[in-house]
PyMOL commands that place a pseudoatom at each C-alpha (Angstrom):
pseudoatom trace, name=CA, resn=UNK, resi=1, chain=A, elem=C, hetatm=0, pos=[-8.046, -29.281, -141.957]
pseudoatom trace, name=CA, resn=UNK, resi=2, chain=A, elem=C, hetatm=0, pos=[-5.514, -27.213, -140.031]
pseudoatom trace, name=CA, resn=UNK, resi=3, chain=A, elem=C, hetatm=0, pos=[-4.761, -27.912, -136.327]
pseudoatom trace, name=CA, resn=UNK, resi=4, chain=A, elem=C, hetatm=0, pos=[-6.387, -23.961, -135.852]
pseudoatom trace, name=CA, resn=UNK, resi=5, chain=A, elem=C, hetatm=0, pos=[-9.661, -25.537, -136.690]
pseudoatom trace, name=CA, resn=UNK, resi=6, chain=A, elem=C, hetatm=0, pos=[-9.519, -28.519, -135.201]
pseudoatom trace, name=CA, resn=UNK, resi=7, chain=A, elem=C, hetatm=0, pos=[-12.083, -28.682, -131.895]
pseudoatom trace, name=CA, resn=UNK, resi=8, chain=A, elem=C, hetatm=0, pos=[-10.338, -31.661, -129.406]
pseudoatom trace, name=CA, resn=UNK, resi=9, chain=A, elem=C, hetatm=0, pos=[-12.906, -33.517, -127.562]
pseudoatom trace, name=CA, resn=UNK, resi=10, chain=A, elem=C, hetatm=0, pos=[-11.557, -32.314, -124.025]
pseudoatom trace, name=CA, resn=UNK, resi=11, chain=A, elem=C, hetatm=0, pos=[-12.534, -28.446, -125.669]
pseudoatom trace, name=CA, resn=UNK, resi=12, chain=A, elem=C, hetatm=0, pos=[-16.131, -29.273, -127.045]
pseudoatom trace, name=CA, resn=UNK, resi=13, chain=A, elem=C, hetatm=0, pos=[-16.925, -30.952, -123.623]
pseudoatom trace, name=CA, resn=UNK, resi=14, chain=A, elem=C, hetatm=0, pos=[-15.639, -28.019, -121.517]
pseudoatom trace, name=CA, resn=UNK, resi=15, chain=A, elem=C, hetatm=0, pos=[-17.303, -25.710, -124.211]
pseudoatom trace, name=CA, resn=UNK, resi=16, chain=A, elem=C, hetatm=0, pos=[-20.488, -28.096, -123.781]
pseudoatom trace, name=CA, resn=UNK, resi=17, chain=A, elem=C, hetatm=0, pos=[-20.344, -27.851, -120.149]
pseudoatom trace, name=CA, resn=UNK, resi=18, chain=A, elem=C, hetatm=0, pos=[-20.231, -24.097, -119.565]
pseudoatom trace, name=CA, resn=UNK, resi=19, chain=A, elem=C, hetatm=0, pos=[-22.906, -23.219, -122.363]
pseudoatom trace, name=CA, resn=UNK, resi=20, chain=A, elem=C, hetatm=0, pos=[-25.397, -25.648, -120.416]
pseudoatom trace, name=CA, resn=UNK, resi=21, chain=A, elem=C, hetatm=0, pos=[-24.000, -24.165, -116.805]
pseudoatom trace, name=CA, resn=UNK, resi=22, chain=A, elem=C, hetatm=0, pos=[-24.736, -20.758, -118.409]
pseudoatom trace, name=CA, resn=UNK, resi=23, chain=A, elem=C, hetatm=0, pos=[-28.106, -21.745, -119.436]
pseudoatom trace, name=CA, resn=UNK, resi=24, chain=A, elem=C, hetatm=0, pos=[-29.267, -22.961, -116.436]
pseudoatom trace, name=CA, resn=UNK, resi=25, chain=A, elem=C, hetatm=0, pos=[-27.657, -19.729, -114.692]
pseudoatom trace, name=CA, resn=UNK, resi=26, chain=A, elem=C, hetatm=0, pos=[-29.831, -17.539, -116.984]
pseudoatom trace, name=CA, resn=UNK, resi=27, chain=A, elem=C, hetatm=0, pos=[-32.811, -19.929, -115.990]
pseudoatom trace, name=CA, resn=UNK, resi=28, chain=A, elem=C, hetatm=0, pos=[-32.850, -19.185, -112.332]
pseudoatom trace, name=CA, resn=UNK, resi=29, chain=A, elem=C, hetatm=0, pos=[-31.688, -15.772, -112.767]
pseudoatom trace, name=CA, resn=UNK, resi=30, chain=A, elem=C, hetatm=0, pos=[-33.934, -14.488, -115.110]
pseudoatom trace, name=CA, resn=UNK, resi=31, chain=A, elem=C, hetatm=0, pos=[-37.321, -14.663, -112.908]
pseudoatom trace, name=CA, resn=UNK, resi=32, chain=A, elem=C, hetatm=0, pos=[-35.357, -13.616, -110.283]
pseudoatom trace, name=CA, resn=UNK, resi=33, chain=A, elem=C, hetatm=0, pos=[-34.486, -10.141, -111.282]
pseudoatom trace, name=CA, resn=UNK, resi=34, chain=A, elem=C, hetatm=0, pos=[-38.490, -9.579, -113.130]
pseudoatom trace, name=CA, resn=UNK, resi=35, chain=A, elem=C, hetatm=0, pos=[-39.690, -11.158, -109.560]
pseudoatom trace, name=CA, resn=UNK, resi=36, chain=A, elem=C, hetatm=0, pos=[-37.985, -8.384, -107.604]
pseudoatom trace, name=CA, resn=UNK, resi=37, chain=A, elem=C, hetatm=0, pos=[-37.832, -5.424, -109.937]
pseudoatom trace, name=CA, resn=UNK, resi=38, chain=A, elem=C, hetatm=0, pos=[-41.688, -6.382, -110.928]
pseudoatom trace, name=CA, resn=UNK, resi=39, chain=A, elem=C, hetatm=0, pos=[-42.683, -5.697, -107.575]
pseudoatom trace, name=CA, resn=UNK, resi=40, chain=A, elem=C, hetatm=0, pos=[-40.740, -2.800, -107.214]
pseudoatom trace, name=CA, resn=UNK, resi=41, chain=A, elem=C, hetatm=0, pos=[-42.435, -1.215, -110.294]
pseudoatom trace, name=CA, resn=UNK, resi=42, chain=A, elem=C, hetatm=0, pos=[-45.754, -2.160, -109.142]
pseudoatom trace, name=CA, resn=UNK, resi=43, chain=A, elem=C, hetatm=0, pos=[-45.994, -0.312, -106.276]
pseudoatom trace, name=CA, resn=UNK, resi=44, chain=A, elem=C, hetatm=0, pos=[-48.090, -2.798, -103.644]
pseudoatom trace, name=CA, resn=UNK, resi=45, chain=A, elem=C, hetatm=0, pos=[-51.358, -2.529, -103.197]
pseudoatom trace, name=CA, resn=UNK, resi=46, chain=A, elem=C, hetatm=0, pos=[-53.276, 1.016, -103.552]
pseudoatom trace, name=CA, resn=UNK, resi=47, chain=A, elem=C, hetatm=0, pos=[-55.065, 2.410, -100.800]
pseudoatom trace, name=CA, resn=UNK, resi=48, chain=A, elem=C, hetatm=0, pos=[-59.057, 2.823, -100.708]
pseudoatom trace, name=CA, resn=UNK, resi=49, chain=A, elem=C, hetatm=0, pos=[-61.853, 4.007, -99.119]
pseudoatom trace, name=CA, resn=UNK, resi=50, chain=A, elem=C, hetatm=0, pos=[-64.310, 1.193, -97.866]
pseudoatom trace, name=CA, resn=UNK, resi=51, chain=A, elem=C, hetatm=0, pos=[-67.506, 2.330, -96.400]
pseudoatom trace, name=CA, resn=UNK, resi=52, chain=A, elem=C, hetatm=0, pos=[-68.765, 1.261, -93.410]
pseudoatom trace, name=CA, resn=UNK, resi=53, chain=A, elem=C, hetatm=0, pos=[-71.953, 1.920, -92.698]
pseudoatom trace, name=CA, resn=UNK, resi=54, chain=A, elem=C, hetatm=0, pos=[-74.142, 4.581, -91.504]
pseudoatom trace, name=CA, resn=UNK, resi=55, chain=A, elem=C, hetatm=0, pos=[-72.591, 6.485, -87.573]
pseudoatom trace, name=CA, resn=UNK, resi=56, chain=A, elem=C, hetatm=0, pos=[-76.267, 6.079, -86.512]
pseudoatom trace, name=CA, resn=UNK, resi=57, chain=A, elem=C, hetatm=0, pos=[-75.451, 2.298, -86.250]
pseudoatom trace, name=CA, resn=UNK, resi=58, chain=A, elem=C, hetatm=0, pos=[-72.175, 2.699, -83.946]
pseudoatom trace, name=CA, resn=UNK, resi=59, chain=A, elem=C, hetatm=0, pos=[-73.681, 2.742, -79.977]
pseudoatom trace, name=CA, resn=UNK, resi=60, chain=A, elem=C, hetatm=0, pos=[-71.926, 5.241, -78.124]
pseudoatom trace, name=CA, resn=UNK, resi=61, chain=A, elem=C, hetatm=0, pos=[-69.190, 3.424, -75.390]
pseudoatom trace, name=CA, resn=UNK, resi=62, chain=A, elem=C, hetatm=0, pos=[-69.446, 0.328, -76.903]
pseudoatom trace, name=CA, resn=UNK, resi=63, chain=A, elem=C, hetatm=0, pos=[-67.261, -1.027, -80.125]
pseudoatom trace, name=CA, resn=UNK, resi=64, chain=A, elem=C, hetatm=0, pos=[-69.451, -1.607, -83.112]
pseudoatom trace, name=CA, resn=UNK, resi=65, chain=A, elem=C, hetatm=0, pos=[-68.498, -4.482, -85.623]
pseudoatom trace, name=CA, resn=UNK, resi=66, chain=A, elem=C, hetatm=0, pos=[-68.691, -3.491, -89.030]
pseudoatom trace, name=CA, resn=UNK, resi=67, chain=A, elem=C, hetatm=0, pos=[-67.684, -6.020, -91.567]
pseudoatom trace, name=CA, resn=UNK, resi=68, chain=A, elem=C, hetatm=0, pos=[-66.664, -5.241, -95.205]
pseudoatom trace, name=CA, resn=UNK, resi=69, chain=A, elem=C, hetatm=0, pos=[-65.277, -7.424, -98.590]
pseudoatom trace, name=CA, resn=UNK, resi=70, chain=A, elem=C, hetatm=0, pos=[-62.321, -7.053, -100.443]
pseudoatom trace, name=CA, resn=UNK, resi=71, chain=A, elem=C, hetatm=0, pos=[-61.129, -8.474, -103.620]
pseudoatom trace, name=CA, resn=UNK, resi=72, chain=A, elem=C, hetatm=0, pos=[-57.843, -9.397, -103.864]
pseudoatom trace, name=CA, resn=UNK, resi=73, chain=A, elem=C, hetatm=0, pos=[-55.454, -11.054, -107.434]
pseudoatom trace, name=CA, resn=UNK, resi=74, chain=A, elem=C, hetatm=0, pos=[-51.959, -13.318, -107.005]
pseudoatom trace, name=CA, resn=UNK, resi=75, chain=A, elem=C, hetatm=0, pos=[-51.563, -14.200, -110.411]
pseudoatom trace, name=CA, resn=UNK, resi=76, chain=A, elem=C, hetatm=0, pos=[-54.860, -15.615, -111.915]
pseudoatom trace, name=CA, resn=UNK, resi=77, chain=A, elem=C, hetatm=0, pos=[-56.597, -16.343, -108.941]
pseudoatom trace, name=CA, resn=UNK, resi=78, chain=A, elem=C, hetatm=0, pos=[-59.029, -13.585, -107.761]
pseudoatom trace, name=CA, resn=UNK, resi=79, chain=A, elem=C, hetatm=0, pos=[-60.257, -14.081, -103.704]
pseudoatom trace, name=CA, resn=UNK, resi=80, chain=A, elem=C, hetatm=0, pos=[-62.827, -12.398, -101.721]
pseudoatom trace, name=CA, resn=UNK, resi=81, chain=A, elem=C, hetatm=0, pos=[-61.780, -11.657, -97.890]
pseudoatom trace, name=CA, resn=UNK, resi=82, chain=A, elem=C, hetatm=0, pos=[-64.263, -10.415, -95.594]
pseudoatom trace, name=CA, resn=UNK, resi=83, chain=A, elem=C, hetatm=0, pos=[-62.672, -7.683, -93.274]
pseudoatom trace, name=CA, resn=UNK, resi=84, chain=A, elem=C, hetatm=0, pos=[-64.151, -6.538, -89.735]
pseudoatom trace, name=CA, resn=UNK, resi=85, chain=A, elem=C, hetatm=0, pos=[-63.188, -3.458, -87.718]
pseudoatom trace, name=CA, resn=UNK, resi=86, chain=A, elem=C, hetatm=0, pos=[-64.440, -2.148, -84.704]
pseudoatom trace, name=CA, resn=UNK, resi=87, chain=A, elem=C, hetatm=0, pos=[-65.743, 1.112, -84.722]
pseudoatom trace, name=CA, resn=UNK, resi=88, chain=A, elem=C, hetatm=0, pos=[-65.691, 3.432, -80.947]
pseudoatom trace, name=CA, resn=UNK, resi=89, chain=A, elem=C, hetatm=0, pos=[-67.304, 6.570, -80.396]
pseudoatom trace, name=CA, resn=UNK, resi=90, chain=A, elem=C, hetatm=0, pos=[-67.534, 8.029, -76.883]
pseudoatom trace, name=CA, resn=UNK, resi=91, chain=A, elem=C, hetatm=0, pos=[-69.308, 11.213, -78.417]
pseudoatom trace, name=CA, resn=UNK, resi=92, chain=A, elem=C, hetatm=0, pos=[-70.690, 10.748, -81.731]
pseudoatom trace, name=CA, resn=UNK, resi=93, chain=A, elem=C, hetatm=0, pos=[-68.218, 12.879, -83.228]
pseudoatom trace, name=CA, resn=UNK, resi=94, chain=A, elem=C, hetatm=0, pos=[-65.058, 11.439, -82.921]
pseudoatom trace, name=CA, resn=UNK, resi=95, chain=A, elem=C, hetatm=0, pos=[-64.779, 7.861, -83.989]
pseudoatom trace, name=CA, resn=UNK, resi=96, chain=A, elem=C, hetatm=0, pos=[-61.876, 5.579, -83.834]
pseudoatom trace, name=CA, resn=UNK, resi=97, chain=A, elem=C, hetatm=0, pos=[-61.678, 2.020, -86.101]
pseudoatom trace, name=CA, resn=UNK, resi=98, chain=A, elem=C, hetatm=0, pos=[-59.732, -0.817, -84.776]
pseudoatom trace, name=CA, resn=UNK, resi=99, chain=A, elem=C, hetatm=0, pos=[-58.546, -4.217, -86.472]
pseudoatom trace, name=CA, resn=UNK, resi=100, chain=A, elem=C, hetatm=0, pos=[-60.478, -7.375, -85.170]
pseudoatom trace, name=CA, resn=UNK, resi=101, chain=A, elem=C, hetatm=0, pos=[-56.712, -9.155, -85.234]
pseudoatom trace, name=CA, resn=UNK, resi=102, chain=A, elem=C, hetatm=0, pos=[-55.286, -9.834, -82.376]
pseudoatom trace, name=CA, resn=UNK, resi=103, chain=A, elem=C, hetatm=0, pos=[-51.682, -8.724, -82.813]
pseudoatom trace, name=CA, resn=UNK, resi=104, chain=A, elem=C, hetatm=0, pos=[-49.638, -11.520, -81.070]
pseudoatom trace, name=CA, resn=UNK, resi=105, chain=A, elem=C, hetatm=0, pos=[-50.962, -14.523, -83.397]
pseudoatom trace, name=CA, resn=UNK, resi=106, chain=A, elem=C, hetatm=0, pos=[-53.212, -12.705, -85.860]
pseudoatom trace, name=CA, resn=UNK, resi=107, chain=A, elem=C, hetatm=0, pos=[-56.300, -14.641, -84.141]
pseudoatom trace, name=CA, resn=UNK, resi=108, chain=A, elem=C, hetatm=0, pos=[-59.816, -13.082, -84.218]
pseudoatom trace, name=CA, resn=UNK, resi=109, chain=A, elem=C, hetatm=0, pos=[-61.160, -11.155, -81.127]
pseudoatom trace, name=CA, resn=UNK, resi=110, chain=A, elem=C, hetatm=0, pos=[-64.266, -10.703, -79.510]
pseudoatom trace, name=CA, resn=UNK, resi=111, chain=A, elem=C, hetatm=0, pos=[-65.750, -7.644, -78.048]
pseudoatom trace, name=CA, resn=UNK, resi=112, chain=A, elem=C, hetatm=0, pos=[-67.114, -8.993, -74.554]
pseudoatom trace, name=CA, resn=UNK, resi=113, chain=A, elem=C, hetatm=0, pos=[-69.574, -6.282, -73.391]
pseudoatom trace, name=CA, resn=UNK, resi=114, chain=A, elem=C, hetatm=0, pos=[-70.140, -7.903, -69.355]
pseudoatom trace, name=CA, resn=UNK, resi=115, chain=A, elem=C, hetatm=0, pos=[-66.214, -7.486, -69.258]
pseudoatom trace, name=CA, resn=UNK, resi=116, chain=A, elem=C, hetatm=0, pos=[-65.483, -4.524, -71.156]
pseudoatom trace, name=CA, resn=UNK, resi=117, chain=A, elem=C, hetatm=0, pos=[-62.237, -5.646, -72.918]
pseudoatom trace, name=CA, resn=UNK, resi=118, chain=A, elem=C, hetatm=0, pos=[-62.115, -7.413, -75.870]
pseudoatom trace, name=CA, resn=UNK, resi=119, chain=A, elem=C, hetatm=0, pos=[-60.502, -10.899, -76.274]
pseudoatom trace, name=CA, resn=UNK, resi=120, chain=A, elem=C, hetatm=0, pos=[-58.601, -13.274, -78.070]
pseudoatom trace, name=CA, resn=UNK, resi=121, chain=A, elem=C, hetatm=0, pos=[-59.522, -16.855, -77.627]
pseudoatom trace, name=CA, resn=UNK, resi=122, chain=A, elem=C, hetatm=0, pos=[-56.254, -18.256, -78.782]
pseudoatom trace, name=CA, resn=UNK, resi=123, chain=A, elem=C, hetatm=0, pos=[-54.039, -17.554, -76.187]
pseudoatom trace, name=CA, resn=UNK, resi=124, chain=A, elem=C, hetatm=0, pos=[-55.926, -15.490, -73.866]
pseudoatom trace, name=CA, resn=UNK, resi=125, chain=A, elem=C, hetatm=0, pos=[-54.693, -12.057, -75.003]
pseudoatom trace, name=CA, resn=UNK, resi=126, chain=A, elem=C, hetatm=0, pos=[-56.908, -9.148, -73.128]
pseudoatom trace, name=CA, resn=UNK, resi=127, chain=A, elem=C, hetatm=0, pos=[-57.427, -5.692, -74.585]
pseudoatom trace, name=CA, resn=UNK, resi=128, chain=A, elem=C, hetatm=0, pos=[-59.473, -2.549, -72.837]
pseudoatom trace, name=CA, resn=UNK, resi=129, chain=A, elem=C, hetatm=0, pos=[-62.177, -0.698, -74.995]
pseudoatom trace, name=CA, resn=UNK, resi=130, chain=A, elem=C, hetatm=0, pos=[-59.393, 1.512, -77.121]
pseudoatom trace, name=CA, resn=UNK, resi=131, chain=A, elem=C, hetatm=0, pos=[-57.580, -1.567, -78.138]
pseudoatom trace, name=CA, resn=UNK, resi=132, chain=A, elem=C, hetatm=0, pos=[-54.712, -1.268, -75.616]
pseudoatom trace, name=CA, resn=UNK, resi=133, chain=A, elem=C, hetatm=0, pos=[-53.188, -4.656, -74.073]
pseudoatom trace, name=CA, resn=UNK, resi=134, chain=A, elem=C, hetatm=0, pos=[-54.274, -5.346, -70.505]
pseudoatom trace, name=CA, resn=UNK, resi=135, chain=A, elem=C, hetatm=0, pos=[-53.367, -8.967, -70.093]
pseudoatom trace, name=CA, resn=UNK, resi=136, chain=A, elem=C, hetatm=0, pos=[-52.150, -12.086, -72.404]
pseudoatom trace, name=CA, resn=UNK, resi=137, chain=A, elem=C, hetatm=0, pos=[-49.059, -12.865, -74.901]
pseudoatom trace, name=CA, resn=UNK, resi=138, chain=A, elem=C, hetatm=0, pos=[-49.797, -9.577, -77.253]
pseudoatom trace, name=CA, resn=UNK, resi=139, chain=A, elem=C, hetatm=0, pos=[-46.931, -7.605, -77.792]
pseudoatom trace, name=CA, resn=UNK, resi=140, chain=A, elem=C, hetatm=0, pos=[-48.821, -4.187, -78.843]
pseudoatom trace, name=CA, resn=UNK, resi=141, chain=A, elem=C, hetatm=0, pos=[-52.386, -2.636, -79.071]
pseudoatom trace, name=CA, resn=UNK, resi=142, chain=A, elem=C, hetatm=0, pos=[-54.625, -3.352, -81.997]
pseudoatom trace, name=CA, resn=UNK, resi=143, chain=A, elem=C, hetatm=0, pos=[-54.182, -1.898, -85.243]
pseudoatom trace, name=CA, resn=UNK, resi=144, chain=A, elem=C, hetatm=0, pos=[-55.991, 1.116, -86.145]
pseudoatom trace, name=CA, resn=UNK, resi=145, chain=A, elem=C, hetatm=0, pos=[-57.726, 2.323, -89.061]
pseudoatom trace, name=CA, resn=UNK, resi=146, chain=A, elem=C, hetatm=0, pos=[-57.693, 5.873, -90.979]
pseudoatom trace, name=CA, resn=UNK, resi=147, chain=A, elem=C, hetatm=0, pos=[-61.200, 6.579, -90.419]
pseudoatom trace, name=CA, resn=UNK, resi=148, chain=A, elem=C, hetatm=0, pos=[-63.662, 9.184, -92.035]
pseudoatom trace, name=CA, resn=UNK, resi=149, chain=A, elem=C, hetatm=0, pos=[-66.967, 11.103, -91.816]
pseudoatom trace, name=CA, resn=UNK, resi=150, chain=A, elem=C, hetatm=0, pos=[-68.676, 11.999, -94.954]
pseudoatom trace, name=CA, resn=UNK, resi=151, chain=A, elem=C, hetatm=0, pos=[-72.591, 12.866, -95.319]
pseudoatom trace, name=CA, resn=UNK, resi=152, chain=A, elem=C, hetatm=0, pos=[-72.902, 10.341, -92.069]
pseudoatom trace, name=CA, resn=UNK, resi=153, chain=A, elem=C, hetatm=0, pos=[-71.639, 7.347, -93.935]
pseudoatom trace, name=CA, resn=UNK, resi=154, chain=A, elem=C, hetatm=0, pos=[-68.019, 5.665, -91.834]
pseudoatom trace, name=CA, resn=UNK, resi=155, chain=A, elem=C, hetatm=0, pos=[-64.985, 4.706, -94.357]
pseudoatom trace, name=CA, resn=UNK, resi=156, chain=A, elem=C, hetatm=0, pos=[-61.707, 3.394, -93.763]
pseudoatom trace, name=CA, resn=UNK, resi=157, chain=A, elem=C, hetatm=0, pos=[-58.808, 3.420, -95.722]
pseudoatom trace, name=CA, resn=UNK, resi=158, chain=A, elem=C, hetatm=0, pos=[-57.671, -0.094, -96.187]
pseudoatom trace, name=CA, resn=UNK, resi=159, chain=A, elem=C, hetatm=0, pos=[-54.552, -1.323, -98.223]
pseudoatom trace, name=CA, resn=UNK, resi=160, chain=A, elem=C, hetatm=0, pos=[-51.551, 0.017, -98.699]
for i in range(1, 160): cmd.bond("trace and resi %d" % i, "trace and resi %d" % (i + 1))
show_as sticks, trace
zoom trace
């Protein structure tokens, strides 16, 4: 055998050793790139219509709970989350739909009709009847809802 051929230990371990270091580079970069370009490709979550309920249940000047499910897949595993929004109406013909989540720690409120604010139990956050902050830690006014009319029926568009 010619010295050309001839692999010296010191060159199959270094050889060894960067074909393993390669592997395992591949390893963790692989699911990497699919984890971030798969999301990108997918778009996030669509946005839908969920009905409400009928306006003839919303009392005028006072927030209405309505409650709604939504099904929801990471991976295999397929979950159920019950969402509530308050619905306002000072009119009956304008409507506005606001989160149930307090914004500071994402704790549920309370409509609390002798008061006329709503509030948040955890840390004593205080909101008037549009879902602006009066008193407490939260750092902006409840989230709002897209919110539609359609043969008398409320929807909201949720996702997104």
């Amino acid at each position: 055998m010619s010295d050309e051929r001839k692999l010296s230990r010191r060159n199959f371990m270094q050889t060894a050793i960067w074909g393993i270091g390669g592997l395992i580079g591949i390893g963790f970069t692989v699911p990497a790139i699919s984890y971030v370009v798969g999301h990108s490709l997918k778009g996030g979550q669509t946005e839908t219509w969920m009905q409400l309920g009928p306006t003839s249940k919303v009392e005028l000047g006072t927030p209405t709970l309505f409650t709604f499910s939504i099904q929801t897949q990471t991976g295999w595993i397929t979950n159920t989350e019950q969402i509530s929004v308050y619905v306002l109406s000072t009119d009956g013909r304008t409507y506005i739909a606001m989160s149930n989540i307090c914004t500071h720690l994402a704790c549920h409120i309370r409509w609390i009709a002798e008061q006329n604010q709503f509030f948040c139990p955890c840390h004593n956050g205080v909101f008037d009847i549009s879902g602006n902050v009066l008193a407490g830690p939260p750092p902006r006014p409840l989230n709002r809802y897209d919110l539609k009319v359609e043969d008398g029926q409320l929807f909201v568009l949720f996702g997104g």
